[in-house]
C-alpha positions in Angstrom: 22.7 8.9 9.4 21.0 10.5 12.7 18.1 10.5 10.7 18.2 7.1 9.8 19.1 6.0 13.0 15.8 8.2 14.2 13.1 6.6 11.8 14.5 3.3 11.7 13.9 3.1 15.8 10.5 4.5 15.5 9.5 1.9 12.8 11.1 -0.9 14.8 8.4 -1.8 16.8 5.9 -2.7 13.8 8.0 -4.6 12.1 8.2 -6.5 15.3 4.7 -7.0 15.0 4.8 -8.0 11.8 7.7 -10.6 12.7 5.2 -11.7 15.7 2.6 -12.4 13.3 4.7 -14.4 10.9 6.1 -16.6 13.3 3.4 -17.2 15.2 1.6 -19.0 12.3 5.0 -21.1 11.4 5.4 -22.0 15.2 1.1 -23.0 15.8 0.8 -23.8 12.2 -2.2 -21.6 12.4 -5.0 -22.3 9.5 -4.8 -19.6 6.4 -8.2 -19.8 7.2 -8.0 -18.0 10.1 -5.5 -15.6 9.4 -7.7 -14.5 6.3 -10.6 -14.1 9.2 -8.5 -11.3 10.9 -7.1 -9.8 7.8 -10.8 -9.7 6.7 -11.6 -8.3 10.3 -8.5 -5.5 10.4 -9.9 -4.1 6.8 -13.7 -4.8 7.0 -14.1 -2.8 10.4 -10.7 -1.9 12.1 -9.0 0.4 9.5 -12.5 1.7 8.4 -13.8 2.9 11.9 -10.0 4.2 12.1 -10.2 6.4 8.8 -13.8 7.3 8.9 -13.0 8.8 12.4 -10.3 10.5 11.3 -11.9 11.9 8.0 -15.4 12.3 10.0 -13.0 15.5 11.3 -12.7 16.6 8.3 -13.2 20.2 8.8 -10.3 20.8 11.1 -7.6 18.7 10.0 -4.9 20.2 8.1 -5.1 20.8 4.7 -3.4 18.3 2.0 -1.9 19.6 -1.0 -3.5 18.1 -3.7 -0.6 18.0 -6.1 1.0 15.0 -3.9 -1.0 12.5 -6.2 1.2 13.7 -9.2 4.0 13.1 -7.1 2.7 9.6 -6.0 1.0 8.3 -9.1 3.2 10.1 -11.8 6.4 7.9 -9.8 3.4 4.9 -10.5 3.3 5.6 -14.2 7.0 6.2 -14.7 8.5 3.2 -12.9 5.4 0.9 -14.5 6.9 1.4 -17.5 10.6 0.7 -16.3 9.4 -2.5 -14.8 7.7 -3.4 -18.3 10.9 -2.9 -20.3 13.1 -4.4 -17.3 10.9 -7.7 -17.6 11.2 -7.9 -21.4 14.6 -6.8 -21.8 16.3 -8.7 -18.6 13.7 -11.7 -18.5 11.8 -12.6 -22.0 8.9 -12.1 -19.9 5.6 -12.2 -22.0 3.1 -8.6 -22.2 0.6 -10.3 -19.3 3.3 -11.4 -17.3 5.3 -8.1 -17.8 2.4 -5.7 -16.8 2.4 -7.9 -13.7 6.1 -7.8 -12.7 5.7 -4.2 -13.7 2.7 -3.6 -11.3 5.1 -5.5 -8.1 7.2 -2.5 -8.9 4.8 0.2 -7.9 1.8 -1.1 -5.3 2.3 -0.7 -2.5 1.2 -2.3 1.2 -0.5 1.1 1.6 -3.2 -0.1 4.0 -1.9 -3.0 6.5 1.6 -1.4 6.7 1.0 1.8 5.4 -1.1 3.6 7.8 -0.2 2.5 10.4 3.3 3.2 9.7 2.3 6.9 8.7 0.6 7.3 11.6 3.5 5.9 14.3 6.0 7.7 12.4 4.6 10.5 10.9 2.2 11.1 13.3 -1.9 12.2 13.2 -1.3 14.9 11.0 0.1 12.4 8.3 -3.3 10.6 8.1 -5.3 13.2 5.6 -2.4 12.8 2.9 -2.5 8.8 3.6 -6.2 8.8 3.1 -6.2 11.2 -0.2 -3.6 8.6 -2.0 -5.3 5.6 -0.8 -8.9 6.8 -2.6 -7.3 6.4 -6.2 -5.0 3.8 -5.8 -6.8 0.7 -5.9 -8.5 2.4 -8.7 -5.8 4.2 -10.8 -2.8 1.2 -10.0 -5.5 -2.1 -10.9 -7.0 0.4 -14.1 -3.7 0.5 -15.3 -2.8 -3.1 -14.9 -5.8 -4.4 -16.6 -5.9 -2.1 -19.4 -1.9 -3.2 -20.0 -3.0 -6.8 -19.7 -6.6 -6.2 -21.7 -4.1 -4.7 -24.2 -1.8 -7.5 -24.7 -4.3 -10.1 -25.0 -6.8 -8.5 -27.3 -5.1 -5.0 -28.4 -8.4 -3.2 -27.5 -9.5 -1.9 -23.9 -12.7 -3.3 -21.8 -15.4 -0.9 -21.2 -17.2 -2.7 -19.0 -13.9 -4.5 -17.0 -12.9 -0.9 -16.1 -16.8 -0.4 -15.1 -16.3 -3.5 -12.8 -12.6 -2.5 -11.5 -14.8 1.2 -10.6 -17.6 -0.6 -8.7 -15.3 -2.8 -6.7 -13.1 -0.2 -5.2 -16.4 2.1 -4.5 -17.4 -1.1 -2.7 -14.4 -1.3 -0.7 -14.8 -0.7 2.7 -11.6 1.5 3.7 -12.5 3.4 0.3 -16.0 3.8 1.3 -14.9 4.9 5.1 -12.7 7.4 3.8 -15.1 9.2 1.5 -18.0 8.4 4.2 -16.2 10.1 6.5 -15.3 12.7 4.2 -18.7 14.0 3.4 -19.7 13.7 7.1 -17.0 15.4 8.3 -17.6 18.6 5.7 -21.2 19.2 7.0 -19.3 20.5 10.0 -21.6 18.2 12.4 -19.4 16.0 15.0 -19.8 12.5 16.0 -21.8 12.0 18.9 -20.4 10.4 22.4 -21.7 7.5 21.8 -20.7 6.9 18.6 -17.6 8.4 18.6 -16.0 6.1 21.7 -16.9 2.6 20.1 -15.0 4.2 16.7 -12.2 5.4 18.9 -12.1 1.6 20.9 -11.6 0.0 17.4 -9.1 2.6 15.8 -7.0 2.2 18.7 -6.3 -1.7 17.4 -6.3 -0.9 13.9 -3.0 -0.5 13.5 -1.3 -3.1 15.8 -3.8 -5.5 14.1 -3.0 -4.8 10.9 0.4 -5.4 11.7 -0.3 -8.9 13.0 -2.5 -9.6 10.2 0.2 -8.7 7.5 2.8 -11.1 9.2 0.4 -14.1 9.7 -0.9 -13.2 5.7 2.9 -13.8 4.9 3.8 -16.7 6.4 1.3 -18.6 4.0 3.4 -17.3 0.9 6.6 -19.2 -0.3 10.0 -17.7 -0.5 11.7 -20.0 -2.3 11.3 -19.7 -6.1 12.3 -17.4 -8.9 14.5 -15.6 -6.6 15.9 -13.4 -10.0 12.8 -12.0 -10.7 11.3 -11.4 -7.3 15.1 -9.4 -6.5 14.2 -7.8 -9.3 10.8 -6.9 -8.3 12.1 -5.2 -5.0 14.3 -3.5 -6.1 11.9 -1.8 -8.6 9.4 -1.1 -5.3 11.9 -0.5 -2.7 14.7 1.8 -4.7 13.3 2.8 -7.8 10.1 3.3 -6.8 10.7 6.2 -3.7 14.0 7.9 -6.1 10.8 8.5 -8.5 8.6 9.6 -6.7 11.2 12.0 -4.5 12.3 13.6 -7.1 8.6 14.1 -8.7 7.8 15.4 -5.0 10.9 17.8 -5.3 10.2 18.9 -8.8 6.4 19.9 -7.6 7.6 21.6 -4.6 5.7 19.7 -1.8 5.4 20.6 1.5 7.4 18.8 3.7 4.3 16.6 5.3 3.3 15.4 1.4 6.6 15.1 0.5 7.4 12.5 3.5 4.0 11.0 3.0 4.3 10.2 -0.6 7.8 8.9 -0.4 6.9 6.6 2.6 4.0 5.2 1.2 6.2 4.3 -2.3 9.0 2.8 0.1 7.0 0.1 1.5 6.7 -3.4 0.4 4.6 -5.4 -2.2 0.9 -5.5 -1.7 -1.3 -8.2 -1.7 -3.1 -6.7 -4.4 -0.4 -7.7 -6.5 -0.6 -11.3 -5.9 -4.5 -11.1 -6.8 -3.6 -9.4 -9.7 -1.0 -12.5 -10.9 -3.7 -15.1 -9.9 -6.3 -13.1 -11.8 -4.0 -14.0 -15.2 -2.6 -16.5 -14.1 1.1 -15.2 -14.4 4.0 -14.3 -12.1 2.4 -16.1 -9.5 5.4 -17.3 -7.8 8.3 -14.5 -8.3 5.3 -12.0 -7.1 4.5 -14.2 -3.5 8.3 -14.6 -2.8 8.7 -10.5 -3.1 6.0 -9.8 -0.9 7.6 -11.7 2.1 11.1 -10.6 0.7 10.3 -6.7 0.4 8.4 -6.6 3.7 11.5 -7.7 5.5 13.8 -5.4 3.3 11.6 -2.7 3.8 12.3 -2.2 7.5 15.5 -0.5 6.7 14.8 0.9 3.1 11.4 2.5 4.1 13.3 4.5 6.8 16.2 5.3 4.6 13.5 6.8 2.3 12.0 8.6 5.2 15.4 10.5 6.2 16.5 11.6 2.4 13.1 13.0 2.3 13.8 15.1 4.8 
């Protein structure tokens, strides 16, 4: 319980930001227009300058063990496939719609709420791990969502939509920082002063901006329809999801660092990129809004629950 008690004060405060952001837009009835400005501002420049810096050290930052993406992505594939059988067995869901309930179940908020939340919590040395999972998981989590869906439509994969799902996370920019940085940061050069400050100045408001921007994102989605469904959808993300991937992270032997890191990052709410995905096909549209707002707000305590069974 101490440990509970520990984690859940240290992840208070971004929540509260988050809460901020959220009712700031109901109370000013702020545009969505401009709350998708910032979000577009927090991921086009703020998080990047933050990871690129970070990765731009490459060379003498701890190293990551590798084997946290079976941990992290194996709990993916395992709990994907729970969350397809839930959805036909428990709700006569149809294949499109079920590969999208299913995908609710396993991406996460990784980048708004996810590193900052590594980073206050975890601290610094958290950061590489964050950064090696977020690299594939656009890639591996949307792959395996539209091959499910390409699947159930036509019973044949898409070459080329896997070609196009490639190019667009390559052209993402916190992708792009992170492996930007990367290769800088194993040619052993370092950043210059001048440089190095501005990068500094704008990773120092990532993260509380982020936080913002997630709340006043969330306050434009409903909460009040197909309430069964999106219960069902956290409960997938927020329980299944980090029991998975724990005991993957056990089985693997992880060092304590991955081990928190992989289990945090699978105990954290709904992503946006889910909600893309349901407009994309035109499914699930509704349960899939209703469990972002609901998970982020259940997430304050399960994430930190999460954090003290991992040790």
């Amino acid at each position: 319980m101490s440990a509970f008690v520990t984690h859940f004060v240290l992840a208070a405060p971004l929540f509260i930001l988050v809460l901020a952001g959220y009712v700031f837009v109901r109370l000013s009835r702020w545009s969505e227009a401009a709350s998708d400005a910032l979000t577009r501002f927090v991921f086009g420049l703020a998080l990047p300058a933050l990871l690129f810096r970070l990765m731009s050290d490459l060379s003498r930052l701890p190293p990551v063990d590798s084997r946290l993406l079976l941990a992290f992505f194996g709990g993916c594939f395992i709990v994907f496939a729970i969350g397809r059988l839930v959805a036909r067995a428990l709700f006569k869901l149809d294949p499109v719609s079920q590969s999208v309930f299913a995908l609710g179940g396993i991406f996460s908020n990784n980048v708004l709420l996810g590193v900052p939340y590594a980073k206050s919590v975890l601290g610094q040395a958290a950061l590489p791990s964050v950064a090696l999972v977020l690299v594939f998981n656009a890639l591996t989590l949307w792959t395996l969502a539209t091959v499910s869906v390409q699947w159930a439509r036509h019973g044949e994969l898409s070459v080329r939509g896997f070609a196009t799902t490639v190019r667009s996370v390559l052209a993402n920019p916190v992708v792009a920082s992170i492996l930007t940085g990367a290769g800088f940061g194993l040619s052993g050069w370092r950043l210059p002063a001048l440089v190095d400050q501005p990068l500094a100045m704008l990773a120092d408001a990532a993260a509380p901006m982020s936080l913002v921007a997630l709340g006043m994102g969330l306050a434009h989605y409903g909460v009040r329809a197909a309430w069964p469904q999106s219960l069902a959808i956290c409960a997938l993300k927020l329980v299944v999801m980090p029991l998975v991937v724990l005991a993957l992270a056990w089985l693997l032997r992880l060092p304590p660092m991955e081990t928190r890191v992989v289990v945090l990052l699978s105990a954290l709410s709904v992503g946006v990129n889910v909600y893309l995905m349901a407009r994309q096909f035109d499914a699930m549209q509704a349960p899939v809004a209703s469990s972002m707002v609901l998970s982020t707000a259940l997430s304050a305590l399960t994430a930190p629950l999460a954090l003290a069974a991992a040790g």
